[in-house]
VEXSEBA-95721 format. One record per residue (C-alpha): chain; residue number from 1; residue in three letters; x, z, y. Coordinates in steps of 0.001 Angstrom, whole numbers, always signed. Last residue first. Example, Ala and Ser with C-alpha at 12.3 -4.5 7.8 and 13.67 -1.06 7.14 Angstrom:
% VEXSEBA-95721
R, chain, n, res, east, up, north
R, A, 2, SER, +13670, +7140, -1060
R, A, 1, ALA, +12300, +7800, -4500
//
This chain:
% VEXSEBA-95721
R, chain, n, res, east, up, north
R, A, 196, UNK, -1423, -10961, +44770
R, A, 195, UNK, +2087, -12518, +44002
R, A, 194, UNK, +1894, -12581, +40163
R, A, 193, UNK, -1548, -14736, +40499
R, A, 192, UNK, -432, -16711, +43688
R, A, 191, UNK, +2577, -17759, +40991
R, A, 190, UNK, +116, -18962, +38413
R, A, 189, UNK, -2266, -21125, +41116
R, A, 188, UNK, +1169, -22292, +42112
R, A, 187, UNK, +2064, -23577, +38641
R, A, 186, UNK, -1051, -25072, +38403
R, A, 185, UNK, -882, -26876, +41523
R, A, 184, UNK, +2330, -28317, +40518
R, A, 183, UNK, +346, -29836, +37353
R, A, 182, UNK, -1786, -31251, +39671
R, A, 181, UNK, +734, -32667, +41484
R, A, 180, UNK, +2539, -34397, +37647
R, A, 179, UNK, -753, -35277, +36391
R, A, 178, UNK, -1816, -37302, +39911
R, A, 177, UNK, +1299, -39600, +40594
R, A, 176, UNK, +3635, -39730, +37886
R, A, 175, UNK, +1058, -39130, +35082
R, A, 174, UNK, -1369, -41597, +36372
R, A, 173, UNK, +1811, -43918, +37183
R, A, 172, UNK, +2674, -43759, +33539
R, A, 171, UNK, -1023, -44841, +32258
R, A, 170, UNK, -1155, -47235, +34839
R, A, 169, UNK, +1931, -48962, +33146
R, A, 168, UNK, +719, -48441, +29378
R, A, 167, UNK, -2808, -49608, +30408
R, A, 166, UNK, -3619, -50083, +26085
R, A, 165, UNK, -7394, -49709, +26755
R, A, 164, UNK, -7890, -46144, +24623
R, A, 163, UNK, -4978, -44994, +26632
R, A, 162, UNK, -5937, -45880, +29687
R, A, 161, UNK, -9265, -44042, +28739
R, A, 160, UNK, -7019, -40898, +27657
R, A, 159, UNK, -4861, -41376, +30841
R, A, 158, UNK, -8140, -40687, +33017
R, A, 157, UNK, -9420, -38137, +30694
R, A, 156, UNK, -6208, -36117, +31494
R, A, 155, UNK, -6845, -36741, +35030
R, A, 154, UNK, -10756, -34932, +34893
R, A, 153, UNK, -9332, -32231, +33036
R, A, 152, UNK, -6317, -31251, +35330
R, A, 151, UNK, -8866, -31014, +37801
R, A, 150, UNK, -11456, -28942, +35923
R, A, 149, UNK, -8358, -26413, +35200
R, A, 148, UNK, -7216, -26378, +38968
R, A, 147, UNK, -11017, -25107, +39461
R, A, 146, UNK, -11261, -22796, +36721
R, A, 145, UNK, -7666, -21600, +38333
R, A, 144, UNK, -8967, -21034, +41608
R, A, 143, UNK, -11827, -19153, +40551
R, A, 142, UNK, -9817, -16895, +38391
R, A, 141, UNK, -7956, -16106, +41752
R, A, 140, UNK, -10598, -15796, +43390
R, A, 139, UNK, -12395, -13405, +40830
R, A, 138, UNK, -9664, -10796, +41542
R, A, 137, UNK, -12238, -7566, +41780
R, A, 136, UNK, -12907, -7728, +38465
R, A, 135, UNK, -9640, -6673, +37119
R, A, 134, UNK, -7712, -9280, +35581
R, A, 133, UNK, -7529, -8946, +31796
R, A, 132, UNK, -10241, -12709, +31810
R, A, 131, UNK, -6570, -13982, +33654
R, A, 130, UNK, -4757, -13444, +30642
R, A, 129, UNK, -6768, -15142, +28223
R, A, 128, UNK, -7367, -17799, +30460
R, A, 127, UNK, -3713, -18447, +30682
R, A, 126, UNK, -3178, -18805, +26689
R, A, 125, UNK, -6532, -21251, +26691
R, A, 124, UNK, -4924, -23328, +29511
R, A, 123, UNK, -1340, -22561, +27544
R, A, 122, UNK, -2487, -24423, +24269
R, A, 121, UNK, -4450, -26739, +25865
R, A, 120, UNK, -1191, -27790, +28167
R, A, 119, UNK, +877, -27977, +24494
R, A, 118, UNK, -1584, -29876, +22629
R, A, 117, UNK, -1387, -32577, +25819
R, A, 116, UNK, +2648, -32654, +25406
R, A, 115, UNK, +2175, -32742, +21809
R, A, 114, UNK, -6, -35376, +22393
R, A, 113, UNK, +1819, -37432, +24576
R, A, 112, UNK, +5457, -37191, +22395
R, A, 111, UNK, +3352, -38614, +19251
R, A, 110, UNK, +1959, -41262, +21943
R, A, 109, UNK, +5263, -42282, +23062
R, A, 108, UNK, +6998, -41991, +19602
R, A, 107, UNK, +4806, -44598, +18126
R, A, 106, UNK, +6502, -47080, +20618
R, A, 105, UNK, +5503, -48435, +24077
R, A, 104, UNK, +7489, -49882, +26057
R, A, 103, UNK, +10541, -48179, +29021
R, A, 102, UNK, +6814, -47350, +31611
R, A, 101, UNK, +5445, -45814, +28155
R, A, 100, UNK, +8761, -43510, +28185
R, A, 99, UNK, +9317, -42635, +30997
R, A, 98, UNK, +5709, -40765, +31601
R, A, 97, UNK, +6352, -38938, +28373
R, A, 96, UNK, +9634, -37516, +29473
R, A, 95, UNK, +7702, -36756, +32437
R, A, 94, UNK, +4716, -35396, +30462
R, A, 93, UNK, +7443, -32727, +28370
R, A, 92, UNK, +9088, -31839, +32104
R, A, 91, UNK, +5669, -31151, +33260
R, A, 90, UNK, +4984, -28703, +30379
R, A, 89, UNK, +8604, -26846, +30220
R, A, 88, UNK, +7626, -26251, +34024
R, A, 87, UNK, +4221, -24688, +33579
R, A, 86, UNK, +5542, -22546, +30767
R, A, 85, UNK, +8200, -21251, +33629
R, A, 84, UNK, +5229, -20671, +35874
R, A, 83, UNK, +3591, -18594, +32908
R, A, 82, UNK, +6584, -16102, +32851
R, A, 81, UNK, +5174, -13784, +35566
R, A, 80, UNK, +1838, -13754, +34403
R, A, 79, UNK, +2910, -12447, +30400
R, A, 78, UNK, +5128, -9409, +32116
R, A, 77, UNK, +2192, -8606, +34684
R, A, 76, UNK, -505, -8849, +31784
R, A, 75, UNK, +1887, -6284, +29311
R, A, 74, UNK, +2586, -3965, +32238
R, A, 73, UNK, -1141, -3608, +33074
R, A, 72, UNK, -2066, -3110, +29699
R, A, 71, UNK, -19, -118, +29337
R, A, 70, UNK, +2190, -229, +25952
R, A, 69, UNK, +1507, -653, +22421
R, A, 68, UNK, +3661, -1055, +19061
R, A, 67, UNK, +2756, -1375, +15905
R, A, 66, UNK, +5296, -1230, +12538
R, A, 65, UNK, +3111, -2390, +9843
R, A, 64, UNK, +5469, -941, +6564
R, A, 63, UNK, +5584, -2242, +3345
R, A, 62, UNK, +4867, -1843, -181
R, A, 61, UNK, +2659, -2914, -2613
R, A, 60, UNK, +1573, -5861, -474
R, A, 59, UNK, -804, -8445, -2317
R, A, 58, UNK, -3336, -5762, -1722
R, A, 57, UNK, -3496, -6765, +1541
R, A, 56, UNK, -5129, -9626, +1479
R, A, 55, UNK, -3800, -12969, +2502
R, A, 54, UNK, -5055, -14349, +6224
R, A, 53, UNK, -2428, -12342, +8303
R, A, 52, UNK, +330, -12656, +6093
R, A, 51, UNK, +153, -16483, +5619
R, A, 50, UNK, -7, -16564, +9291
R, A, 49, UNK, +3401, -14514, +9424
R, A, 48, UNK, +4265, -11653, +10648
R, A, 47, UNK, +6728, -11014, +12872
R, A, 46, UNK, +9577, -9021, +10947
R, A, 45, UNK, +10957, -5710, +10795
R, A, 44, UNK, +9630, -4634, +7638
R, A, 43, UNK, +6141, -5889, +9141
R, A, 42, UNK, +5917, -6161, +12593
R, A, 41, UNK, +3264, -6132, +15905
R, A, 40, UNK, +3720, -5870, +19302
R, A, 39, UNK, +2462, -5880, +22368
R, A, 38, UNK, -1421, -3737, +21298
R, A, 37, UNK, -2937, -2236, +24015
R, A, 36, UNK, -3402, +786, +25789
R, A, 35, UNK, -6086, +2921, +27520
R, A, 34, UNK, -7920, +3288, +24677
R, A, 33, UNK, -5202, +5161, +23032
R, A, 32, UNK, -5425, +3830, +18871
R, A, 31, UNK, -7915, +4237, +16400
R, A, 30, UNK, -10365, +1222, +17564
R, A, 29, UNK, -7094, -1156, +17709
R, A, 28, UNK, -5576, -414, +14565
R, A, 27, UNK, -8490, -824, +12745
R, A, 26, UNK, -8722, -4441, +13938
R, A, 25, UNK, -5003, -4351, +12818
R, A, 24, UNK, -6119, -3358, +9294
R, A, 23, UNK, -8819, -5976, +9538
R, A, 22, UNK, -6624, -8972, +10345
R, A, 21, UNK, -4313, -7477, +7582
R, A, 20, UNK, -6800, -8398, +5153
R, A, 19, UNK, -8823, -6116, +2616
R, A, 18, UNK, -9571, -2289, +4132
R, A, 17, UNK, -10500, +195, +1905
R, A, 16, UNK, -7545, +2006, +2081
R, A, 15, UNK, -7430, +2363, +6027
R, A, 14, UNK, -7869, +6437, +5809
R, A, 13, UNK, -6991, +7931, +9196
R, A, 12, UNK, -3383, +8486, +10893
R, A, 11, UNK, -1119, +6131, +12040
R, A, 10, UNK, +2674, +7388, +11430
R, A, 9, UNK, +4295, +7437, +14715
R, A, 8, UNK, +7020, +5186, +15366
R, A, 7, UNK, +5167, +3899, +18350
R, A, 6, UNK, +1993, +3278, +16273
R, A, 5, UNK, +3330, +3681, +12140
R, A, 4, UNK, +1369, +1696, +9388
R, A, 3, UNK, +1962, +2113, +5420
R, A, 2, UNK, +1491, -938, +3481
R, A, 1, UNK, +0, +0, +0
//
């Protein structure tokens, strides 16, 4: 049975009947401080891995679930202030992108655009994770970022039409010229974020 410690605490309460680790850590949660969460979670020393998270826990006979929490406050500041630099690793994926489809197109252009598209969903839904933490009073700045997210939409479904009609050229310039701003504007919707 995998034994869990909370700050190097042993966690205490009866968690034998539970089957997956998603439920362990769900049990985690409700026995833990209320005014902390959950930034970081190991087993043996490890991240765990999604294999580990779906199988059931009776699969581990031994084992320890080392948790660790902190103040949520700390844990949203420390996850806003890095999001600019996510920002940046994005718009330097779509400008690779960008030069490539205005060099010819090859498999590896649209293979390089959707991972570059996968990875701007992936932080969108990141970021808005985040920003739901905010305290209610700072619905501006959540505001502002739906708003830079409808924007960003409405340009990635321009490229996806070029796309679909094999505009290689206007496809690039759509990147160069409105992706790449509004993409800038995202970055400063995340800075005004830490900043306020």
């Amino acid at each position: 049975m995998i034994s869990v410690t909370v700050n190097g605490k042993p966690l205490q309460g009866d968690y034998s009947s539970l089957r997956t680790m998603g439920e362990l850590v769900e049990f985690v949660k409700v026995n833990i401080d209320p005014d902390v969460i959950i930034t970081g979670l190991s087993l043996n020393g490890r991240e765990l891995t999604e294999v580990e998270w779906r199988s059931a826990l009776a699969g581990h006979t031994t084992g320890v679930l080392e948790v660790v929490t902190g103040a949520k406050e700390v844990f949203l500041n420390d996850r806003l202030e890095i999001a600019s630099v996510y920002v940046d690793r994005i718009r330097d994926e779509f400008s690779k992108v960008q030069a490539l489809f205005r060099q010819g197109i090859t498999a590896d252009s649209h293979t390089k655009l959707g991972g570059a598209v996968q990875d701007l969903k992936a932080f969108v839904d990141w970021y808005e994770t985040l920003i739901q933490m905010l305290p209610n009073d700072r619905t501006e700045l959540k505001d502002d970022f739906h708003e830079q997210v409808k924007r960003l939409t409405d340009v990635c479904e321009q490229i996806l039409q070029q796309q679909l009609y094999r505009a290689w050229w206007a496809l690039a310039e759509t990147i160069e010229r409105k992706l790449d701003p509004e993409l800038e504007r995202l970055k400063g919707c995340c800075l005004k974020v830490v900043n306020n």
